[in-house]
N, C-alpha and C positions, 0 to 999 in steps of 0.2 A: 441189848441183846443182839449178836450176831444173827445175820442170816445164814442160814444150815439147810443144805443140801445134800441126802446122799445117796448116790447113784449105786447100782448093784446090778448084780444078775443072778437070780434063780438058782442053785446048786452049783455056785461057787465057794468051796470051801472056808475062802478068805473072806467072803460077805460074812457068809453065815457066822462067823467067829465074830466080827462084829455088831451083826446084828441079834445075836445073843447077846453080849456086853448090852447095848443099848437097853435091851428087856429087862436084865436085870439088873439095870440102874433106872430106870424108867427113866430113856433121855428118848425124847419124841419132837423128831425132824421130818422134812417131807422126804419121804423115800422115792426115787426112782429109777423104777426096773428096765433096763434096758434093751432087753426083748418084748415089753408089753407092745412095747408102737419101735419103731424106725426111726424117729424123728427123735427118739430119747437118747438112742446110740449117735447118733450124728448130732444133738447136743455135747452129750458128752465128750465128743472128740473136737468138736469147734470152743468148750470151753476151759478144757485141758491139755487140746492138744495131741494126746495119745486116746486109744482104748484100750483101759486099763480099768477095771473096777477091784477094788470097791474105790470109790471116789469120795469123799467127801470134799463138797462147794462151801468154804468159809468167806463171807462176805466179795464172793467171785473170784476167789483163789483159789485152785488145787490141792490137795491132799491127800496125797494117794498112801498103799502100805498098812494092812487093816493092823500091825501093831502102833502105826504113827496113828493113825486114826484113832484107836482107844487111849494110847497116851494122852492126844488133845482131849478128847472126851474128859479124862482123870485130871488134868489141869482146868479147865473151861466149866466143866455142867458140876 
């Protein structure tokens, strides 16, 4: 089982398109929000580099692109 990661923000269009997909395939990763704390946005940028969400972290790799994102999803889970 891969480690799964996926960083978001709140009323971002592009989350939310994933994170429907997710619901309705019941795939359950640790989410996190990158407005909840400060230290989750400045995560996200020291582990990908950019600030971009929707992020998904596969075994400490980047993935950004919430159609790349569900793609993996539709191969992987």
């Amino acid at each position: 089982m891969k480690d799964l990661k996926l960083y978001y923000m709140e009323g971002c269009p592009y989350c939310n398109k994933v994170r429907k997909y997710m619901k309705e395939h019941d795939i359950d990763v640790d989410m996190v929000d990158i407005h909840a704390d400060k230290s989750n946005e400045e995560e996200l940028i020291k582990l990908g580099g950019k600030d971009q969400v929707p992020m998904l972290l596969i075994d400490g790799k980047p993935l950004y692109e919430s159609d790349d994102i569900i793609g993996w999803f539709k191969e992987n889970k």
